[in-house]
N, C-alpha and C positions, 0 to 999 in steps of 0.2 A: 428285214433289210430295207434300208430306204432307199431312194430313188432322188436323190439331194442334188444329183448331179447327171447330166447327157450321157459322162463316163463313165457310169457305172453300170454292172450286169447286174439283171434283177431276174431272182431265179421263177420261173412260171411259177403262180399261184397253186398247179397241180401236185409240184414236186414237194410243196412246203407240207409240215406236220399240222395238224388241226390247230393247236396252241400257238404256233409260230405265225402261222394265217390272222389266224385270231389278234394275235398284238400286236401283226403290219397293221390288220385293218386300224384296229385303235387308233396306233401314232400316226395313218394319213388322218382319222378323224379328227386328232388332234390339234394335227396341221392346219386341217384344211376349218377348223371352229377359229383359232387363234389365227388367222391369217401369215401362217408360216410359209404357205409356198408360194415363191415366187410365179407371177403371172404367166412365165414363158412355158412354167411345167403344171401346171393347172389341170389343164384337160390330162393328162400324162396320168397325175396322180389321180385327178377322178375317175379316167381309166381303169387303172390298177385296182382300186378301192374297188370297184364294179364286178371285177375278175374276180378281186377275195371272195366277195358276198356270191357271186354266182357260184363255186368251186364248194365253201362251207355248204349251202344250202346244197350241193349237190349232197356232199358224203352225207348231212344230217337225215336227206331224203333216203336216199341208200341204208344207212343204218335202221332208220326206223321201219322199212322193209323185211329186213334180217330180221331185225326184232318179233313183227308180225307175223313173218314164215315161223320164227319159234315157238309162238305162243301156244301152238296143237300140242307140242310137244309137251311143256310145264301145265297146260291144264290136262295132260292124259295124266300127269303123276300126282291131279288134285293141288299144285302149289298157287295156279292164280284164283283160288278162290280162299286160300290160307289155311286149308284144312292138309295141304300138304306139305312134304317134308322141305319144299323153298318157302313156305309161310309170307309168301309175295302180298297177299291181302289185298290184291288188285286185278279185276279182270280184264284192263286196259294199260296198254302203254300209254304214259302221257303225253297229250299234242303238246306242241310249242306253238 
C-alpha cells in the first residue's frame, strides 16, 4: 500500500504479510532512489520504510529462534548431520 497521499489509511507495518512488507518496502526504495516523493511526505515515507525494516527484521529474528529451539529435535533423529531420515546435510541454520 503506498502512502501517495495525507488521505490515505496505511495499514501498520505489523498487520502486513512478510511478502506484502517486503514490496511496500521496495516501492518506498523505489520512490525514494527515483526522487518520487514529494518533499512534504518525505520524512512520512522514510518513516514507514524504517517501521518495514524494523517489523521484517523482527519476524526473521523470531523465526530463526524457532528454527534454533528445533534444531535438538532433527539432530536427535540424526537429519542435521545427513545421515538421517531429513538428509538436511547441515548442522547450522544459515545466518543472514
Amino acid at each position: 500500500m503506498s502512502m501517495q497521499g495525507d488521505d490515505q489509511v496505511t495499514v501498520p507495518a505489523g498487520e502486513l504479510g512478510y511478502a506484502e512488507a517486503s514490496a511496500e518496502l521496495d516501492a518506498i526504495i523505489h520512490e525514494l532512489d527515483q526522487g518520487l516523493v514529494d518533499v512534504d511526505l518525505l520524512e512520512a515515507r522514510f518513516r514507514r520504510a524504517i517501521d518495514i525494516v524494523e517489523e521484517l527484521d523482527r519476524r526473521i529474528r523470531g523465526a530463526r529462534e524457532r528454527v534454533d529451539a528445533l534444531m535438538p529435535r532433527l539432530e536427535a533423529v540424526g537429519g542435521a548431520d545427513g545421515g538421517g531420515p531429513a538428509g538436511a546435510g547441515a548442522s547450522e541454520v544459515p545466518r543472514s
